[in-house]
VEXVODREN-645639 format. One record per residue (C-alpha): x, y, z; residue number from 1. Coordinates in steps of 0.5 Angstrom, whole numbers, plus 500, padded with zeros to 3 digits. Layout:
// VEXVODREN-645639
+------+-------+-----+------+
! east ! north !  up ! resi !
+------+-------+-----+------+
!    X !     Y !   Z !  NUM !
...
+------+-------+-----+------+
***
This chain:
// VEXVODREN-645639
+------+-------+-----+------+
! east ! north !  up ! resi !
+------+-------+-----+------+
!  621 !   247 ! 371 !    1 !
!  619 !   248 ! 378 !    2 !
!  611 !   249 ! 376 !    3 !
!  611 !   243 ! 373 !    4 !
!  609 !   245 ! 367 !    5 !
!  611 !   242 ! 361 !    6 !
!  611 !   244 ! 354 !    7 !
!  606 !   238 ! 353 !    8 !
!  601 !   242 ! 358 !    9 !
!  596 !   247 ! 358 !   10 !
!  593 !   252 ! 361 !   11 !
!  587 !   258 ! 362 !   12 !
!  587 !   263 ! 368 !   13 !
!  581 !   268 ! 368 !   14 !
!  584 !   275 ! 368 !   15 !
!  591 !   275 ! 370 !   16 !
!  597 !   271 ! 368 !   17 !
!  600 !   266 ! 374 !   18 !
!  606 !   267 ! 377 !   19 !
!  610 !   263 ! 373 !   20 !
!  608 !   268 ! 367 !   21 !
!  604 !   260 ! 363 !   22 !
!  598 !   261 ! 361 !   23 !
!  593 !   264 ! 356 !   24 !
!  589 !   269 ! 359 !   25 !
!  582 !   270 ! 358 !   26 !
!  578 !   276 ! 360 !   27 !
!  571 !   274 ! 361 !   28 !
!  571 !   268 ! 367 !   29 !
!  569 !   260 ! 362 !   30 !
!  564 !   255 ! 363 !   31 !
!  568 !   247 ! 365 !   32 !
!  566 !   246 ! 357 !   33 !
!  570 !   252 ! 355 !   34 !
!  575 !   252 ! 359 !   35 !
!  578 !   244 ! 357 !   36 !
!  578 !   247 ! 350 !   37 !
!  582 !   254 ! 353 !   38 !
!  586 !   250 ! 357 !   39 !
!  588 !   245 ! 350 !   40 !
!  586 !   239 ! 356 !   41 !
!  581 !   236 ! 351 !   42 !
!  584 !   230 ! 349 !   43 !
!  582 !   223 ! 352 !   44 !
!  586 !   218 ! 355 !   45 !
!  587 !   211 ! 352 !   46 !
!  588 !   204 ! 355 !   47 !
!  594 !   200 ! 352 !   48 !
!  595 !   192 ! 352 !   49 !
!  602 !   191 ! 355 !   50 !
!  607 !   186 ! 352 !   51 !
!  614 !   183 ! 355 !   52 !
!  618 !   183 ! 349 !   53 !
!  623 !   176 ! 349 !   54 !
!  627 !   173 ! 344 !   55 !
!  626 !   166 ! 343 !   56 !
!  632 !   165 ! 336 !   57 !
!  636 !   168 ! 333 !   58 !
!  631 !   172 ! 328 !   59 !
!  625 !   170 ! 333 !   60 !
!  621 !   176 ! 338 !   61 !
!  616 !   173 ! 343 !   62 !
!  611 !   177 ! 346 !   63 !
!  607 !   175 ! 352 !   64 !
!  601 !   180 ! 354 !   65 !
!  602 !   182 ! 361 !   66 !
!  594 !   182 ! 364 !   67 !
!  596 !   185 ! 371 !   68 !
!  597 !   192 ! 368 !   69 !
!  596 !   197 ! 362 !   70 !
!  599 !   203 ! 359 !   71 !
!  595 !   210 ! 359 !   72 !
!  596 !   214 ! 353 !   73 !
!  594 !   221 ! 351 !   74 !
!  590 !   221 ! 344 !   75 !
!  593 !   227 ! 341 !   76 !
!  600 !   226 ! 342 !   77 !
!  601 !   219 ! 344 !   78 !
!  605 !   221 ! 350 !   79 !
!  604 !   215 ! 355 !   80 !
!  602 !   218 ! 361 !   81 !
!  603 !   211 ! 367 !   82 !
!  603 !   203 ! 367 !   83 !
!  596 !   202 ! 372 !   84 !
!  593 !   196 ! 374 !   85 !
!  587 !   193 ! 370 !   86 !
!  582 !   195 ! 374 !   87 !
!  585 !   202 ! 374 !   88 !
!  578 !   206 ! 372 !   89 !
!  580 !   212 ! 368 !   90 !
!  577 !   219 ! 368 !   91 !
!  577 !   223 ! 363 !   92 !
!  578 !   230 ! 362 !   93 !
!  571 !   232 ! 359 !   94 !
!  567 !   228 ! 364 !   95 !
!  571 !   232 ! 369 !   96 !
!  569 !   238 ! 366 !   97 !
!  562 !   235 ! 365 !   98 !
!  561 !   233 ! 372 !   99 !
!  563 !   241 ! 375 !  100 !
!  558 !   243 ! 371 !  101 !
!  553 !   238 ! 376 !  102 !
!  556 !   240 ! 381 !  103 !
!  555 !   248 ! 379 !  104 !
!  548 !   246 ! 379 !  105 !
!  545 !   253 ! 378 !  106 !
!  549 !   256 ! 382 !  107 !
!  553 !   262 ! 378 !  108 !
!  560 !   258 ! 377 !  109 !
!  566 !   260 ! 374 !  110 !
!  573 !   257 ! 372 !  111 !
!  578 !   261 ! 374 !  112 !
!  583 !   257 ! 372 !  113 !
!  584 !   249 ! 369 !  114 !
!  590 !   246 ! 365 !  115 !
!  594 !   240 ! 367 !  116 !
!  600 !   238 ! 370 !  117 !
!  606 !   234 ! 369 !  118 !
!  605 !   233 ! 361 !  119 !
!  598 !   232 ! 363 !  120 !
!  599 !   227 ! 368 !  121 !
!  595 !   231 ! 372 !  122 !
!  589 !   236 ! 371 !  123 !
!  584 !   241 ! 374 !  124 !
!  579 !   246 ! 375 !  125 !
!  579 !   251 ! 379 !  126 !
!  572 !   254 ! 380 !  127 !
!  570 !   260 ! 384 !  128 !
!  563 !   263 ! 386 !  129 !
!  560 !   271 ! 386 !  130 !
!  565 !   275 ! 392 !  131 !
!  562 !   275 ! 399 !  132 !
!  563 !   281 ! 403 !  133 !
!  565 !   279 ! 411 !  134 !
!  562 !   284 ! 415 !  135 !
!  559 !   292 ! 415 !  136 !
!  566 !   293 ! 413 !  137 !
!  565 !   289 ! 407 !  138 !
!  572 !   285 ! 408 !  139 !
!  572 !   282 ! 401 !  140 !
!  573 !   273 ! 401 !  141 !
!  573 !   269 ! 395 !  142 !
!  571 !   262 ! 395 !  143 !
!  573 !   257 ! 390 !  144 !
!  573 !   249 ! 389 !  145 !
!  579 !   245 ! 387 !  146 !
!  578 !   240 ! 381 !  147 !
!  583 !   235 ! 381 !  148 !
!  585 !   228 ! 378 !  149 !
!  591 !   225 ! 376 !  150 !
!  593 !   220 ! 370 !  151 !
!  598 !   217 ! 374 !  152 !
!  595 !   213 ! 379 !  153 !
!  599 !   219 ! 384 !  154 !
!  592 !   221 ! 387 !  155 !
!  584 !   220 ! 387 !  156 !
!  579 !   224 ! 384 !  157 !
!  579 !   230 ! 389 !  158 !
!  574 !   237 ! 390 !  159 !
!  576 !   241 ! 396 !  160 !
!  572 !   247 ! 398 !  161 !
!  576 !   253 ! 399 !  162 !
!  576 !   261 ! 400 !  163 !
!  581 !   266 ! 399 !  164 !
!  581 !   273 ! 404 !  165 !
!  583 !   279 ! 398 !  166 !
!  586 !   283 ! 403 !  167 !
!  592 !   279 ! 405 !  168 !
!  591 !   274 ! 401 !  169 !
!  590 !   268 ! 406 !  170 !
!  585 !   263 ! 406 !  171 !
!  581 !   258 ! 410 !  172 !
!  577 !   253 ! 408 !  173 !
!  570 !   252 ! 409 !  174 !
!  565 !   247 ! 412 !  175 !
!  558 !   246 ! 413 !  176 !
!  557 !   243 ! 419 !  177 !
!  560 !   236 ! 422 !  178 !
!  561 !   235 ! 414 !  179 !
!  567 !   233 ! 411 !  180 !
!  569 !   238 ! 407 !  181 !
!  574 !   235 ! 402 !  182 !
!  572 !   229 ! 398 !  183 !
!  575 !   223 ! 394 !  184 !
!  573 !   218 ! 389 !  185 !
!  579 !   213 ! 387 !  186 !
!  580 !   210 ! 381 !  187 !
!  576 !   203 ! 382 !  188 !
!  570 !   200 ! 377 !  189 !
!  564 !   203 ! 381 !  190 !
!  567 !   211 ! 381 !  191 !
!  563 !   214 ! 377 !  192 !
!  557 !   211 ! 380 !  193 !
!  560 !   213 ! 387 !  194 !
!  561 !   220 ! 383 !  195 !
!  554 !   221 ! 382 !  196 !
!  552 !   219 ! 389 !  197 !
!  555 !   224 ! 391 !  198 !
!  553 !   229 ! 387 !  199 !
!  548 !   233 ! 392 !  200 !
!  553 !   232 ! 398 !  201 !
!  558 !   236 ! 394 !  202 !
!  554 !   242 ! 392 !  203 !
!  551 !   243 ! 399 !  204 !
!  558 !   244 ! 401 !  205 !
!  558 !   249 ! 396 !  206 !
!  553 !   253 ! 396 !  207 !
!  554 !   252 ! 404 !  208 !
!  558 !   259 ! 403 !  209 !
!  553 !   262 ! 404 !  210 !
!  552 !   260 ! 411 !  211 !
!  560 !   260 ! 412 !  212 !
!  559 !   267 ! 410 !  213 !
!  553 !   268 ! 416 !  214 !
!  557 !   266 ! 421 !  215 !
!  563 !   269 ! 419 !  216 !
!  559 !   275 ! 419 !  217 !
!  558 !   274 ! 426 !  218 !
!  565 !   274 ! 429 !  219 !
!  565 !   280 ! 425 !  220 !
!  562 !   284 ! 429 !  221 !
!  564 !   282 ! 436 !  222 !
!  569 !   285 ! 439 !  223 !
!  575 !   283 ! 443 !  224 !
!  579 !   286 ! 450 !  225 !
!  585 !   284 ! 451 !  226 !
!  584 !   279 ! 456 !  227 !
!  580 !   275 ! 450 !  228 !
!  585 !   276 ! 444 !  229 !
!  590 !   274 ! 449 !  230 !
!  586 !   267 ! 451 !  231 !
!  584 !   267 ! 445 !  232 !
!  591 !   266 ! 442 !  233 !
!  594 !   262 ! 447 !  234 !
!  588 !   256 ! 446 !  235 !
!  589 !   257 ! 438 !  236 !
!  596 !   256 ! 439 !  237 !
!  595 !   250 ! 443 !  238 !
!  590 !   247 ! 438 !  239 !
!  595 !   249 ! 432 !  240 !
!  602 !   248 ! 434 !  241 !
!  600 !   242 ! 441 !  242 !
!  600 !   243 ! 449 !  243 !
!  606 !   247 ! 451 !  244 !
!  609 !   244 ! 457 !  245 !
!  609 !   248 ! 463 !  246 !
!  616 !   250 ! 466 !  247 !
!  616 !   246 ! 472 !  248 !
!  615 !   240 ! 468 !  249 !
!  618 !   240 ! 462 !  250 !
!  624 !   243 ! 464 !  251 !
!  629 !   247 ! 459 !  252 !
!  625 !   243 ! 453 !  253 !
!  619 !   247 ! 456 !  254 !
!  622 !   253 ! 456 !  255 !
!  624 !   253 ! 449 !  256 !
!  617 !   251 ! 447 !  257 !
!  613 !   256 ! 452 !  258 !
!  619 !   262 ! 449 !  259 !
!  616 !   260 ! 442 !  260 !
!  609 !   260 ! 443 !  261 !
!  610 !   268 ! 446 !  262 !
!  614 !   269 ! 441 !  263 !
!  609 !   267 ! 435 !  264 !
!  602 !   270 ! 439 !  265 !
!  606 !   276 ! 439 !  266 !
!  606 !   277 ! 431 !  267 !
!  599 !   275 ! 431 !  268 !
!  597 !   280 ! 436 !  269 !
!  602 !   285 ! 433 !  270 !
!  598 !   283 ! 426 !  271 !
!  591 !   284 ! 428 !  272 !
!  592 !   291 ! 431 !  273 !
!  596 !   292 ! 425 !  274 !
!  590 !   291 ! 420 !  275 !
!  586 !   294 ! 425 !  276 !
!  589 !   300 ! 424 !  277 !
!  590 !   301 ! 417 !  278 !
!  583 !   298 ! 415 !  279 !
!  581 !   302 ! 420 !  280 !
!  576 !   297 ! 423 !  281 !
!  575 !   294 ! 429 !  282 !
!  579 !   288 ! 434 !  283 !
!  574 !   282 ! 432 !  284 !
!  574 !   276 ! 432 !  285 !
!  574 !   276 ! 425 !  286 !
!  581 !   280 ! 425 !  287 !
!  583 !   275 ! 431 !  288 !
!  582 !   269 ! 426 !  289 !
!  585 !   271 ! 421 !  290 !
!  592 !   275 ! 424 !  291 !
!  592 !   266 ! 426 !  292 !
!  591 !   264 ! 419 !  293 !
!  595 !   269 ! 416 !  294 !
!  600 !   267 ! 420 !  295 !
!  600 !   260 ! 419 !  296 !
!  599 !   261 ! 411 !  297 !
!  605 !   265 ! 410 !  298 !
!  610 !   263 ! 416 !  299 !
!  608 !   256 ! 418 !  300 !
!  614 !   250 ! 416 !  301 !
!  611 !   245 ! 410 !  302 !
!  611 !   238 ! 412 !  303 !
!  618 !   235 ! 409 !  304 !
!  614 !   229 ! 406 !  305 !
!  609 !   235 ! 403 !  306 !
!  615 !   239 ! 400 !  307 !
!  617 !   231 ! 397 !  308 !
!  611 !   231 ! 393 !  309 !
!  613 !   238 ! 390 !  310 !
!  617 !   242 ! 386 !  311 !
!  618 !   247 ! 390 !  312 !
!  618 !   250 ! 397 !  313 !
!  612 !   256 ! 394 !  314 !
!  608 !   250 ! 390 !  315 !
!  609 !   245 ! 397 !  316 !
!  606 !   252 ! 401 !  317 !
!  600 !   253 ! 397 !  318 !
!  598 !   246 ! 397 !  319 !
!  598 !   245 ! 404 !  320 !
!  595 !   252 ! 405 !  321 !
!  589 !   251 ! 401 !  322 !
!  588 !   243 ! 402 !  323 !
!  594 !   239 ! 407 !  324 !
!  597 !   241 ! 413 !  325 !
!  596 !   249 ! 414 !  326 !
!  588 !   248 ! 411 !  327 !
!  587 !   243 ! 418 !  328 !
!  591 !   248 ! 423 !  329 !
!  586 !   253 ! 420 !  330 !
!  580 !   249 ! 421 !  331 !
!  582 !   248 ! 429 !  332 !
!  584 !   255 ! 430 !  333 !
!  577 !   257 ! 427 !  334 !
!  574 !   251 ! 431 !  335 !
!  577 !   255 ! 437 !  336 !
!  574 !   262 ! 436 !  337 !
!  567 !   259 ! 435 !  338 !
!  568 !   255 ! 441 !  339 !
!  569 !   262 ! 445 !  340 !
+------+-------+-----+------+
***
């Protein structure tokens, strides 16, 4: 199935159903704890020796303990999950749904959606917080964090902080400061130590939304000329796309380039005006931002290698969108207009 969802998975989505039509839907938002009962991910994962099998007669089997790797089964229908190595340590699903609430803190979380993946090879929670308002205007923007681990080996642990704009549906990733904004555990002996180390750096960056929100406040109430969103387009471009030569030095190569570049600041200045009149909003910085991240969440090519690791061409975008390739580029667009 393109969605990856098997008929061993499960899944609960606050509100409304996901676009492949899964999942049990639920009215009021669940905490984690509900949420791994919902989603029917409230199995454990458990370690298995490995033997290779060898026959030593005609009527004689011998079976030699491989101590280099281990099988990971899920409890409740004893599907194996993967062949790890020994030293693989295993989450499981109520101690990534114990430590969203340590992350949540006192903060007014919810999930908005958890299930797994893959027969339940992988799992995760989306958590959301209270809607913001960008603006005079109240340009509504939704923040969430994603929740992930595999069972597979495929991935580490990751929580990766991210917002969605509910007019257009396009997103941008959030960051507090020089501080990262996507975090990784892999699955080694010291990774729940190195969890709960970590816990305080995760939440500031969560409840940093709301210095997020202050900042995109002011670029909401700053207009731009023309001159402005021109320059500003064309240094966003570069930052996202790379230096497009000039004409004398790169030859026809650069004439295509430099042709492309017109052609893609021409849809982002017909974007923003667009949105500007129907909303009947101003030309800020804040609209110029997002006529780029619009553009790139649905226009921007997926990396071949990130369409490799999906099942789809819709499931490899919202990837990189929310979390790969495009979520970097619309991190250097923003970083350019606060530059200006």
């Amino acid at each position: 199935m393109s969605h990856e969802i098997t008929n061993t998975d499960g899944l609960v989505l606050h509100a409304e159903k996901a676009w492949h039509g899964i999942g049990k839907v639920v009215e009021s938002a669940p905490t984690p704890g509900q949420a791994l009962t919902l989603a029917g991910i409230d199995w454990n994962v458990e370690e298995r020796e490995l033997h290779l099998e060898q026959q030593t007669g005609l009527a004689t089997m011998a079976h030699t303990p491989i101590t280099t790797h281990k099988a990971l089964q899920r409890s409740d229908n004893n599907q194996v999950l993967s062949v790890v190595g020994t030293n693989y340590e295993v989450l499981q699903n109520e101690e990534l749904a114990s430590f969203c609430y340590d992350l949540a803190g006192e903060a007014d979380v919810r999930v908005e959606s958890a299930g797994s993946l893959k027969g339940g090879r992988r799992i995760w929670f989306l958590l959301k917080s209270e809607t913001l308002c960008v603006g005079k205007q109240c340009d509504e923007v939704e923040p969430y964090v994603l929740c992930y681990n595999s069972h597979d080996g495929s991935s580490s642990l990751e929580f990766m902080p991210t917002t969605i704009r509910v007019v257009c549906n396009n997103t941008l990733t959030w960051a507090r400061g020089k501080s990262q904004n996507k975090f990784r555990f892999r699955h080694t002996k010291n990774m729940k130590s190195h969890m709960r180390a970590a816990v305080q750096e995760i939440r500031d960056c969560f409840l940093s939304i709301e210095e997020w929100n202050k900042n995109m406040d002011v670029l909401a109430s700053q207009e731009m000329s023309h001159d402005q969103i021109g320059s500003y387009f064309w240094r966003a471009y570069e930052a996202v796309q790379g230096v497009v030569p000039s004409l004398e030095d790169g030859g026809k190569m650069a004439a295509s380039r430099q042709a492309r570049a017109d052609e893609t600041i021409d849809q982002w200045i017909r974007t923003l005006h667009r949105e500007a009149n129907d909303h009947q909003l101003p030309v800020t910085k804040w609209l110029a931002v997002n006529a780029v991240t619009n553009y790139i969440d649905h226009n921007s090519r997926v990396n071949r290698s990130v369409r490799s690791d999906h099942a789809d061409s819709t499931e490899a975008r919202t990837w990189s969108n929310l979390f790969g390739g495009n979520a970097a580029k619309k991190a250097r667009a923003l970083s350019v207009m606060q530059s200006m």
